[in-house]
N, CA, C, O and CB atoms as a CASP TS submission, in Angstrom:
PFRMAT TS
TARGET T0000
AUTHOR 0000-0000-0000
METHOD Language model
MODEL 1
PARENT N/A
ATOM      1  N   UNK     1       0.850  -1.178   0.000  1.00  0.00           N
ATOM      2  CA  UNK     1       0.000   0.000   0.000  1.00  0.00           C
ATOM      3  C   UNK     1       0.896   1.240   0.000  1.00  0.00           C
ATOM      4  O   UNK     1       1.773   1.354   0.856  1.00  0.00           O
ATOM      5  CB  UNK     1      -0.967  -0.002   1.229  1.00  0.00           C
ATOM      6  N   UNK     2       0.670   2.301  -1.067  1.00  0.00           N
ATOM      7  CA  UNK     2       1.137   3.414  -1.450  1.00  0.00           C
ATOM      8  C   UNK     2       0.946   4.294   0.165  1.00  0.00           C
ATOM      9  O   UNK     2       0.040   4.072   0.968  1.00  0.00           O
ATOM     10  CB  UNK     2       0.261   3.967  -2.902  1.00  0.00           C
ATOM     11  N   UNK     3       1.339   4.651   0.225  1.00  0.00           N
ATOM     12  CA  UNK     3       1.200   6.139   1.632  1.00  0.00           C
ATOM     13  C   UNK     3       1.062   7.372   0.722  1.00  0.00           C
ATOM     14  O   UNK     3       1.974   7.599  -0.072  1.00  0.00           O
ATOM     15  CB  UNK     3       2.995   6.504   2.903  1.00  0.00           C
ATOM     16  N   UNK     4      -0.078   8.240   0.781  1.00  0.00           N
ATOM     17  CA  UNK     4      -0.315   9.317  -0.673  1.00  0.00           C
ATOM     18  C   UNK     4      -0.150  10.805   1.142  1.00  0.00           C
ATOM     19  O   UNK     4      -0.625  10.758   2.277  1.00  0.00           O
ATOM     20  CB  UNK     4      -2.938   9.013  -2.173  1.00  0.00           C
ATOM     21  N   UNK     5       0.896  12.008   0.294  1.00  0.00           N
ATOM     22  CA  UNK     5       1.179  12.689   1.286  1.00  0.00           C
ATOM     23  C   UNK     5       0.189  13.957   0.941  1.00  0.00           C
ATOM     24  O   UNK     5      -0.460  13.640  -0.057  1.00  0.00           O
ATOM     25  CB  UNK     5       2.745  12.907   1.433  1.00  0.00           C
ATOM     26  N   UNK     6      -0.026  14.744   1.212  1.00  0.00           N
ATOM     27  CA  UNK     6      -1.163  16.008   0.918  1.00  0.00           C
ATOM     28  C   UNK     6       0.275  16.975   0.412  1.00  0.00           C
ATOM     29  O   UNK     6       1.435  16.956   0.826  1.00  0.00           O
ATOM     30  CB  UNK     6      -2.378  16.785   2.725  1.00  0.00           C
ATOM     31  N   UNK     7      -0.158  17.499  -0.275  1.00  0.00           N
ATOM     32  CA  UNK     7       1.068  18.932  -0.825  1.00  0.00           C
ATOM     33  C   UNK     7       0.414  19.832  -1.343  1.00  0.00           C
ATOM     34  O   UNK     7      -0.713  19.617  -1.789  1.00  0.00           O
ATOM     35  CB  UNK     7       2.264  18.681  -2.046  1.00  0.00           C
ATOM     36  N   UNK     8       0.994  21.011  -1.385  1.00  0.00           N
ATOM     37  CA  UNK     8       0.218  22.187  -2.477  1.00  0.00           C
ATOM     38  C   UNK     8       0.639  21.903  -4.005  1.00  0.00           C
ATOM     39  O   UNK     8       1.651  21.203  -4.051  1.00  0.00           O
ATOM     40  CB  UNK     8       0.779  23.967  -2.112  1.00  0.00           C
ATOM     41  N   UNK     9       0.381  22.084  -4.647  1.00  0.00           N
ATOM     42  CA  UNK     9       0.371  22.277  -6.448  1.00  0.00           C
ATOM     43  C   UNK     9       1.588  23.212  -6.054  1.00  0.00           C
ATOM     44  O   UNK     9       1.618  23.995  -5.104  1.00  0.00           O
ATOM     45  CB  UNK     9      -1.319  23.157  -7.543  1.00  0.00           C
ATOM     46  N   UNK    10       2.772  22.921  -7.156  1.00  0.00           N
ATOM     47  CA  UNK    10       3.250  24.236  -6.939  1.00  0.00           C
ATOM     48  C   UNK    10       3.490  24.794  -8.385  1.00  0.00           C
ATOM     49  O   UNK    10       4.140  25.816  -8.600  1.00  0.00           O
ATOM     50  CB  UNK    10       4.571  24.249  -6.004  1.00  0.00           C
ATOM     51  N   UNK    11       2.837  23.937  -9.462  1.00  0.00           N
ATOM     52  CA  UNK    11       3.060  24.601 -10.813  1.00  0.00           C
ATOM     53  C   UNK    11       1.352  24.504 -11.326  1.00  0.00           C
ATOM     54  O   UNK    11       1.043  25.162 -12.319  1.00  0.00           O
ATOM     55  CB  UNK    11       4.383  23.619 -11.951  1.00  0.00           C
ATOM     56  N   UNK    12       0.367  23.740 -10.678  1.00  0.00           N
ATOM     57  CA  UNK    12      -0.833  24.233 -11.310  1.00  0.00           C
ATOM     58  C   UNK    12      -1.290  24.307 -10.461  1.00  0.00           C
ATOM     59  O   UNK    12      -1.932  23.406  -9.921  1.00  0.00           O
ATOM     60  CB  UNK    12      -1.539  23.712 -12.208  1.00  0.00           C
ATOM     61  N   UNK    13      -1.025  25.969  -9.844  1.00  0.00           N
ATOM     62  CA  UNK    13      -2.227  26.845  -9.085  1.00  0.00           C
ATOM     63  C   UNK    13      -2.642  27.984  -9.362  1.00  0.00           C
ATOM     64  O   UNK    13      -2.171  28.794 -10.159  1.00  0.00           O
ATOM     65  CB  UNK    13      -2.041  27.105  -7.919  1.00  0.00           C
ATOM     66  N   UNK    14      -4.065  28.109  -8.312  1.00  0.00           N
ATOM     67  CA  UNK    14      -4.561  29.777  -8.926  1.00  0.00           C
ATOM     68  C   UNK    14      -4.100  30.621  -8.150  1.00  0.00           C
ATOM     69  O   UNK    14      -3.725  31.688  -8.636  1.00  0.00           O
ATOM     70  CB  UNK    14      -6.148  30.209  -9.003  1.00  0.00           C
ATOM     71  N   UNK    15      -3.987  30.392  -6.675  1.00  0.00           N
ATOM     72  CA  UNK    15      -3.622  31.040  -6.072  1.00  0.00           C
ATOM     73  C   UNK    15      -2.272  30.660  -4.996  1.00  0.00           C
ATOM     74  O   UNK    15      -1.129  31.081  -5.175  1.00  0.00           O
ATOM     75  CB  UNK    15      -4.685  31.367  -5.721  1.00  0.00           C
ATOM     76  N   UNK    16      -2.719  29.744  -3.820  1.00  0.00           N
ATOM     77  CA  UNK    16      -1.731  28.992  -3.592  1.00  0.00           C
ATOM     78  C   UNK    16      -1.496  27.549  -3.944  1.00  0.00           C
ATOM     79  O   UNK    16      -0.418  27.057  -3.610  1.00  0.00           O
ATOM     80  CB  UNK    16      -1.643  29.110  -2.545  1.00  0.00           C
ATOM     81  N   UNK    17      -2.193  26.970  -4.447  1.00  0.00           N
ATOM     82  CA  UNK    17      -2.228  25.626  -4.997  1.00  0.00           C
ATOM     83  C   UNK    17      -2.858  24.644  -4.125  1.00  0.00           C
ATOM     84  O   UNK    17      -2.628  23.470  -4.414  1.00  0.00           O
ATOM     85  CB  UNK    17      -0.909  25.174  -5.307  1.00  0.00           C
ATOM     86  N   UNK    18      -3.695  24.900  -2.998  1.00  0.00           N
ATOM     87  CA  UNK    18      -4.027  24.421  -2.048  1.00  0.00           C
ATOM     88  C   UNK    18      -5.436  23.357  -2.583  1.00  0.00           C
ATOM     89  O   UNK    18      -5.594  22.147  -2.420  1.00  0.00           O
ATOM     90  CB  UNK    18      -4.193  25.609  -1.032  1.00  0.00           C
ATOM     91  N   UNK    19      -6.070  24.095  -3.071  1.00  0.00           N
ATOM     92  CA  UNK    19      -7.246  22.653  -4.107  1.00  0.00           C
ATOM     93  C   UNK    19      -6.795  22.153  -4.650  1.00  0.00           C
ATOM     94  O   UNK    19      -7.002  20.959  -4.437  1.00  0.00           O
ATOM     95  CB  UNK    19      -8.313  22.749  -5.124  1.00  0.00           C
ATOM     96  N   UNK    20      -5.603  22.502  -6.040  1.00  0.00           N
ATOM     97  CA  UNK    20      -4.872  21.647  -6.849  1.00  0.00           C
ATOM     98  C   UNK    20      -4.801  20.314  -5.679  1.00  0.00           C
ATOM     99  O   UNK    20      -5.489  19.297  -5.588  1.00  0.00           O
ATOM    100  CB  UNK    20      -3.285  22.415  -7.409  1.00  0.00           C
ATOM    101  N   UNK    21      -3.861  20.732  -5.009  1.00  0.00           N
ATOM    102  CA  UNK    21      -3.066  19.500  -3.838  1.00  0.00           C
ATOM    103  C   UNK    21      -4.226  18.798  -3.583  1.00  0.00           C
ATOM    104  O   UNK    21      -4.180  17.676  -4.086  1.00  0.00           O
ATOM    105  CB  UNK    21      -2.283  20.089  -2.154  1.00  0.00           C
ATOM    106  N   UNK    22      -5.410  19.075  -2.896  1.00  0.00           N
ATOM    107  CA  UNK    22      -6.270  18.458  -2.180  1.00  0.00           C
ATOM    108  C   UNK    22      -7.465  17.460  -3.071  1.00  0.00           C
ATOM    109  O   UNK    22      -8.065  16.483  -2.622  1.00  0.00           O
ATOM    110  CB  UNK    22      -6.849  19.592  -1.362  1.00  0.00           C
ATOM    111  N   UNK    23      -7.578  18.076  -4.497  1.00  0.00           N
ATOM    112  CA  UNK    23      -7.778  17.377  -5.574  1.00  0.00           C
ATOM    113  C   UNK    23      -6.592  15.994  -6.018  1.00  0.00           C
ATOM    114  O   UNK    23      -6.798  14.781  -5.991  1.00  0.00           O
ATOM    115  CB  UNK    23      -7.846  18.525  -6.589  1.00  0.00           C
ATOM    116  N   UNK    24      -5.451  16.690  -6.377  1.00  0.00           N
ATOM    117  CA  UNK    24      -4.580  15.530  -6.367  1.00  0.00           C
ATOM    118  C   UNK    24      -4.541  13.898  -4.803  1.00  0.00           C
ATOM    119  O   UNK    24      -4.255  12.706  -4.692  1.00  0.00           O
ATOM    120  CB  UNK    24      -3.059  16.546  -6.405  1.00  0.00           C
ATOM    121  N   UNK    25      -4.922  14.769  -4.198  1.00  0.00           N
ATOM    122  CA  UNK    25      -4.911  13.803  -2.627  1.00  0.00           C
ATOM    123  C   UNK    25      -5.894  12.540  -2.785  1.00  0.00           C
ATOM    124  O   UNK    25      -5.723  11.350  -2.523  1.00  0.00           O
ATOM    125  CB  UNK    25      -5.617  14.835  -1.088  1.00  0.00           C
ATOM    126  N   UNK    26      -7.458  13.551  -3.535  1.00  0.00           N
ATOM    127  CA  UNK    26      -8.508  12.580  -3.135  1.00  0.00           C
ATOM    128  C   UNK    26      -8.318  12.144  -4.866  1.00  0.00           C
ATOM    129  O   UNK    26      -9.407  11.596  -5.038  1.00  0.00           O
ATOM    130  CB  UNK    26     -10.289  13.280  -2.346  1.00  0.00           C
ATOM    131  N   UNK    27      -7.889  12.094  -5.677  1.00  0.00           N
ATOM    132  CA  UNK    27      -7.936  11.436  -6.900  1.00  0.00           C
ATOM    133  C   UNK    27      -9.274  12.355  -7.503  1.00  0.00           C
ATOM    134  O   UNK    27     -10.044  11.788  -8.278  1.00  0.00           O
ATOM    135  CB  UNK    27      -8.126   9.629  -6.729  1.00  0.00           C
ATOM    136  N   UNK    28      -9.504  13.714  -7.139  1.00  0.00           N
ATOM    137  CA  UNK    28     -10.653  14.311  -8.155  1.00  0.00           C
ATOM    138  C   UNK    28     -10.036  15.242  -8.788  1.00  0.00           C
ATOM    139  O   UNK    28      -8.809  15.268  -8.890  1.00  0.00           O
ATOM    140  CB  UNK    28     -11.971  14.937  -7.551  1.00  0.00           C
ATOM    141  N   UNK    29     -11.063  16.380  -9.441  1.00  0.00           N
ATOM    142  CA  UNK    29     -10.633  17.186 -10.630  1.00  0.00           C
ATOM    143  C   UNK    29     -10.385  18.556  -9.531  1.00  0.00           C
ATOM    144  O   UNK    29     -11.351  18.992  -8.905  1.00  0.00           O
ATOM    145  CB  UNK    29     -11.988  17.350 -12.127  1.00  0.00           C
ATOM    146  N   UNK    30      -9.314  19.032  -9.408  1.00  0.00           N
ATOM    147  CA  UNK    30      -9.616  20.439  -8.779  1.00  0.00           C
ATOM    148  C   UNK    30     -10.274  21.104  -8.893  1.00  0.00           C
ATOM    149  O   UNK    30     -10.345  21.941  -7.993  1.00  0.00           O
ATOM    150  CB  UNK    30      -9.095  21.140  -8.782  1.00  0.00           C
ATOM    151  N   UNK    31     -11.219  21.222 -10.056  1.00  0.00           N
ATOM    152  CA  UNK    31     -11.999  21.916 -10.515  1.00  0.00           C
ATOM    153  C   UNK    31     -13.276  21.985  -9.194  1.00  0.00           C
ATOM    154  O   UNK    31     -13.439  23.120  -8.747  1.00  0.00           O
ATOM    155  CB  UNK    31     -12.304  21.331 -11.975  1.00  0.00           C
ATOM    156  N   UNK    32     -13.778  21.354  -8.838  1.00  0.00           N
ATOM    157  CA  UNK    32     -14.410  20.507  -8.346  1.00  0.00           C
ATOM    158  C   UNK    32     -14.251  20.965  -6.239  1.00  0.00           C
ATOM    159  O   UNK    32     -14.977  21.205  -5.274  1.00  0.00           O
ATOM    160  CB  UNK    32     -13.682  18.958  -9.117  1.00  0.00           C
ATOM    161  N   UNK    33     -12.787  20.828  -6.601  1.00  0.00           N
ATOM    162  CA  UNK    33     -12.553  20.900  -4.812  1.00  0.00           C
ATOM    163  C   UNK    33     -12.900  22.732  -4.693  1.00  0.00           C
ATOM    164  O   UNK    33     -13.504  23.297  -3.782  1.00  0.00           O
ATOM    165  CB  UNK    33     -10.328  20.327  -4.124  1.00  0.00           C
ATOM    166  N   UNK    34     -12.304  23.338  -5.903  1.00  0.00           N
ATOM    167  CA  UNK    34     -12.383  24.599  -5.769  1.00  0.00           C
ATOM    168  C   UNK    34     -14.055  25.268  -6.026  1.00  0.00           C
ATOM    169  O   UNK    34     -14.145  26.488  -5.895  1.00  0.00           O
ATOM    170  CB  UNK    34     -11.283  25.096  -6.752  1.00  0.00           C
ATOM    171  N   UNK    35     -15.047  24.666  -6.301  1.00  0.00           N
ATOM    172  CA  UNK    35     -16.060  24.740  -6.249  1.00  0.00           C
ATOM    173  C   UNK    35     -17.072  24.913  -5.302  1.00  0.00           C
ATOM    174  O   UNK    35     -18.018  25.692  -5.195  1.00  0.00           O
ATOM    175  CB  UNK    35     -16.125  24.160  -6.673  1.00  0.00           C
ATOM    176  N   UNK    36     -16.387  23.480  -4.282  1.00  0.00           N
ATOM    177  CA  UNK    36     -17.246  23.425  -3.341  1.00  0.00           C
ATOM    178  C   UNK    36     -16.347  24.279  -2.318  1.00  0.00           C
ATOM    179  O   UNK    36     -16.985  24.582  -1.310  1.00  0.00           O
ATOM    180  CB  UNK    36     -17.720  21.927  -2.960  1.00  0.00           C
ATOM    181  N   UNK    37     -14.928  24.772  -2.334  1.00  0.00           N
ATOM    182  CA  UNK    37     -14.527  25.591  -1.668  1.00  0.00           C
ATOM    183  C   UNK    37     -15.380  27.043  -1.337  1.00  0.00           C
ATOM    184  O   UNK    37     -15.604  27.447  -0.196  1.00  0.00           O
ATOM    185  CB  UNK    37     -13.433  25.679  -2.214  1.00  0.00           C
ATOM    186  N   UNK    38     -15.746  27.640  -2.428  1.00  0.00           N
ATOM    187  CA  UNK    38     -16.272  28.674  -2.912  1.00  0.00           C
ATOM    188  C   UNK    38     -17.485  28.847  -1.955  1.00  0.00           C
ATOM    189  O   UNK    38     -17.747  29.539  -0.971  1.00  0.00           O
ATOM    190  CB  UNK    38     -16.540  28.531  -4.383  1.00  0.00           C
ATOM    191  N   UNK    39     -18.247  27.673  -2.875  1.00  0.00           N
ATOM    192  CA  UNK    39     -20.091  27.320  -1.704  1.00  0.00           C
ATOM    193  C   UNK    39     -19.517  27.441  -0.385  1.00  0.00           C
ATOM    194  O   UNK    39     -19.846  28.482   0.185  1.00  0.00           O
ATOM    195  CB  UNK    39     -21.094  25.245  -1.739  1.00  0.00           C
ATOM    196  N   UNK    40     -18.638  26.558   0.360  1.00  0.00           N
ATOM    197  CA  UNK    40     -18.671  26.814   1.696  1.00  0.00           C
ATOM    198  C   UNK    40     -18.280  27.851   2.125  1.00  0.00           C
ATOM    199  O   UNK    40     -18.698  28.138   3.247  1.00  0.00           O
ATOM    200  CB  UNK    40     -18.158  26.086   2.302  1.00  0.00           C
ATOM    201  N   UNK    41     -17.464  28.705   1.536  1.00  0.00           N
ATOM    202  CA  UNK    41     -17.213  29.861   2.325  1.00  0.00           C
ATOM    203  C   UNK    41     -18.288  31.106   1.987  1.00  0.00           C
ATOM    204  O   UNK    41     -18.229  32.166   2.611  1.00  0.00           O
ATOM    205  CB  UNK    41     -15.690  30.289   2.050  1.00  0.00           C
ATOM    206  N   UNK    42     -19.112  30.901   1.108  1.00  0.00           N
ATOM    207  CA  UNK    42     -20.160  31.576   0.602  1.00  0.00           C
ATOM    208  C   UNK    42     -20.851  31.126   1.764  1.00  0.00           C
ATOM    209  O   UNK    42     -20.692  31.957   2.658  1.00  0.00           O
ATOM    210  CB  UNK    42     -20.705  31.289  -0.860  1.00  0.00           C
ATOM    211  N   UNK    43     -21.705  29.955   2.212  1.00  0.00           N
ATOM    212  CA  UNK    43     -22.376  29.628   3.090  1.00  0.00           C
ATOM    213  C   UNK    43     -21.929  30.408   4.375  1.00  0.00           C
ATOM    214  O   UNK    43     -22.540  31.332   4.911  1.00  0.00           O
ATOM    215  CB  UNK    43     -22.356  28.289   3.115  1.00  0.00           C
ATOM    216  N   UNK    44     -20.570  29.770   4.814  1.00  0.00           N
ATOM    217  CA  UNK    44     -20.214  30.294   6.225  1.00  0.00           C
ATOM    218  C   UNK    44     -19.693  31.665   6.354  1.00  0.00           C
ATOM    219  O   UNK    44     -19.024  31.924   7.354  1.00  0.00           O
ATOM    220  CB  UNK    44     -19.204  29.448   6.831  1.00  0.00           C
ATOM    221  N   UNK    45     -19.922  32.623   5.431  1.00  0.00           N
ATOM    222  CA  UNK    45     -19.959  33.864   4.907  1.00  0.00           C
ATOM    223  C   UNK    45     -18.733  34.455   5.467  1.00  0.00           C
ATOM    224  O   UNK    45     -18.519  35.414   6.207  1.00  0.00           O
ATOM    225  CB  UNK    45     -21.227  34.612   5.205  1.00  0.00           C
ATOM    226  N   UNK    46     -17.769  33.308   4.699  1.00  0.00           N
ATOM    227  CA  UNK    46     -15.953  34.038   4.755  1.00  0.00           C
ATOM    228  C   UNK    46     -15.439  33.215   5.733  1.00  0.00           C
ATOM    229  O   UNK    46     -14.415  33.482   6.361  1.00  0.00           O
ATOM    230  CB  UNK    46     -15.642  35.916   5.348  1.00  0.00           C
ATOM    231  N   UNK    47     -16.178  32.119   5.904  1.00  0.00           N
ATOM    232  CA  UNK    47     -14.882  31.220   7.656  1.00  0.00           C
ATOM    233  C   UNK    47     -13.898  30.235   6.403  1.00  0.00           C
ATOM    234  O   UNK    47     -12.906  29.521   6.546  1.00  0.00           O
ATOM    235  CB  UNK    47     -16.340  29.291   9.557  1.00  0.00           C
ATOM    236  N   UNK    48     -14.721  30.609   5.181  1.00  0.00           N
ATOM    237  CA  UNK    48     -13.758  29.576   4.458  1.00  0.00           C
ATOM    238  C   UNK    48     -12.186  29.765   3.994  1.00  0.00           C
ATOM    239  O   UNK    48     -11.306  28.936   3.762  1.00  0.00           O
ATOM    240  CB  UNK    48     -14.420  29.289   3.246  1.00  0.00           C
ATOM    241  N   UNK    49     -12.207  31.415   3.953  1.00  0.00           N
ATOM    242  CA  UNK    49     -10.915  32.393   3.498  1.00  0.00           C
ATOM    243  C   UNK    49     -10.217  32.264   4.636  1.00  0.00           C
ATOM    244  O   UNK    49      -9.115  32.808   4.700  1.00  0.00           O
ATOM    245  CB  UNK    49     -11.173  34.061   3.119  1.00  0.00           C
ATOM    246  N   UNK    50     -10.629  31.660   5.540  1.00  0.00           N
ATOM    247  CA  UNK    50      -9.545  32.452   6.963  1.00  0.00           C
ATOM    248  C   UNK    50      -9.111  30.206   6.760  1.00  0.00           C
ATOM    249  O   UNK    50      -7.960  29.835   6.989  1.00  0.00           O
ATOM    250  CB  UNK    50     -10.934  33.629   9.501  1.00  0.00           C
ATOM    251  N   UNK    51     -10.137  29.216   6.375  1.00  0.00           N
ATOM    252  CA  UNK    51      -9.720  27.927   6.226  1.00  0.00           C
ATOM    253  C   UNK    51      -8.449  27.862   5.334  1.00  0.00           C
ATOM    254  O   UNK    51      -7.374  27.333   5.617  1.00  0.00           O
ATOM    255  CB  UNK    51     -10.836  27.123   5.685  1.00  0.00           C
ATOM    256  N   UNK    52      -8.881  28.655   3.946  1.00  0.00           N
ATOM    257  CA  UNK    52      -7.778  28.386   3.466  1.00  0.00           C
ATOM    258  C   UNK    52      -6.597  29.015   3.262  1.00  0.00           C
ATOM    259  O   UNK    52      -5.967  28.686   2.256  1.00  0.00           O
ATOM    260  CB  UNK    52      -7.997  28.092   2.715  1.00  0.00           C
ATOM    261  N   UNK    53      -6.139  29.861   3.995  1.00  0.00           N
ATOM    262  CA  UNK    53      -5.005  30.717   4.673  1.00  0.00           C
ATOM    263  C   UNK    53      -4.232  29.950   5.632  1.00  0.00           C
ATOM    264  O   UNK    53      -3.012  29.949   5.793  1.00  0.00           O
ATOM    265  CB  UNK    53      -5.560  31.947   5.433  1.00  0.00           C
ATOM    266  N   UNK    54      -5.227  29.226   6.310  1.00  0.00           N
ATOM    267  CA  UNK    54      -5.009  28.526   7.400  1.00  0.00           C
ATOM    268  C   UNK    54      -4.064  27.180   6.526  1.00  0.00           C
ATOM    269  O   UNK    54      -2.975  26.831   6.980  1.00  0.00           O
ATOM    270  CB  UNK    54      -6.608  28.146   8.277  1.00  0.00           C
ATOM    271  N   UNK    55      -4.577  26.608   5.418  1.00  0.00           N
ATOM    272  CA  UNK    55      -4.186  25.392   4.371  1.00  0.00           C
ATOM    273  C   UNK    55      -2.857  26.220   4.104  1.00  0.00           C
ATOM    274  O   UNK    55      -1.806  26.241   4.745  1.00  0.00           O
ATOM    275  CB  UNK    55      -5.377  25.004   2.789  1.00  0.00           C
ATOM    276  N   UNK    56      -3.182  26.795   3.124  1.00  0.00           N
ATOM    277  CA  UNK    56      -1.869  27.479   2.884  1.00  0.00           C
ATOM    278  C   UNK    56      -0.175  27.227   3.584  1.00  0.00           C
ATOM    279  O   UNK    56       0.879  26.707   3.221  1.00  0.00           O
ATOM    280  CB  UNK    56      -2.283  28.775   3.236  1.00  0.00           C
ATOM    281  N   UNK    57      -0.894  28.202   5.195  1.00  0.00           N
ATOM    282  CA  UNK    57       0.328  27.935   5.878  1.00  0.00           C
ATOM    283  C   UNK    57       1.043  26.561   6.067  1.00  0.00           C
ATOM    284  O   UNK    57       2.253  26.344   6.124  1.00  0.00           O
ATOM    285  CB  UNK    57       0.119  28.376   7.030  1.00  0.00           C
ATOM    286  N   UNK    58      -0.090  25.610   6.158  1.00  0.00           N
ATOM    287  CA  UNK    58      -0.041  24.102   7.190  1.00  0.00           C
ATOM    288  C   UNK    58      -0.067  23.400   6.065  1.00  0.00           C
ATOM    289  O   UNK    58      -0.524  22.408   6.633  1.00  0.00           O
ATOM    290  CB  UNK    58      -1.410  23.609   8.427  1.00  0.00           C
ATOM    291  N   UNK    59       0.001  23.148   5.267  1.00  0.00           N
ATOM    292  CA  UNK    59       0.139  22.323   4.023  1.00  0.00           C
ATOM    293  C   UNK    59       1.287  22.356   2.984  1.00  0.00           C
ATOM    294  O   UNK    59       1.290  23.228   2.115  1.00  0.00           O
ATOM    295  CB  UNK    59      -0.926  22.585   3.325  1.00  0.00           C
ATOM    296  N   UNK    60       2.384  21.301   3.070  1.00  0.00           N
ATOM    297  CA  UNK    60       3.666  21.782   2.332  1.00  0.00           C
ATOM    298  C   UNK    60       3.747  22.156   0.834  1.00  0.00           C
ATOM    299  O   UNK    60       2.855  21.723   0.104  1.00  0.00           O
ATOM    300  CB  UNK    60       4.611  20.768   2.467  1.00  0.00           C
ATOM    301  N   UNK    61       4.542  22.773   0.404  1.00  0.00           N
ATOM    302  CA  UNK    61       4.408  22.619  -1.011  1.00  0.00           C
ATOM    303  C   UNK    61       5.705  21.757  -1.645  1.00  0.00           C
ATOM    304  O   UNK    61       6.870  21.605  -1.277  1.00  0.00           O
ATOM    305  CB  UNK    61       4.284  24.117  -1.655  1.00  0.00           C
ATOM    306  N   UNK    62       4.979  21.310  -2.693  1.00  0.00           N
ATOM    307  CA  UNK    62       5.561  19.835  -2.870  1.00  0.00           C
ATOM    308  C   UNK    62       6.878  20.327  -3.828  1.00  0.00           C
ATOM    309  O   UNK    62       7.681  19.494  -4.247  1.00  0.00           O
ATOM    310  CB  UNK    62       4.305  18.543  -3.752  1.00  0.00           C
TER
END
């Protein structure tokens, strides 16, 4: 069994590469992670920007 590590994108991102990575992690389309990124922080009206700042820092880049 493979051990799969979480990383940021560091050549296909939009911003910090933090969906790229998290797309690459779960085997989906980033397209996709960055989507529902969007909705949730739309929902929780911005707790999602301070989440992924938070990714950013705490998530290596590969």
């Amino acid at each position: 069994m493979v051990k799969k590590k979480l990383y940021r994108s560091k050549k296909k991102k939009m911003i910090a590469g933090v969906c790229e990575g998290i797309g690459e992690f779960l085997e989906i389309d980033p397209t996709v992670v960055r989507v529902i990124w969007a909705f949730v922080t739309i929902l929780s009206m911005g707790v999602g920007i301070i989440a992924y700042i938070l990714a950013w820092i705490i998530i290596p880049e590969k």
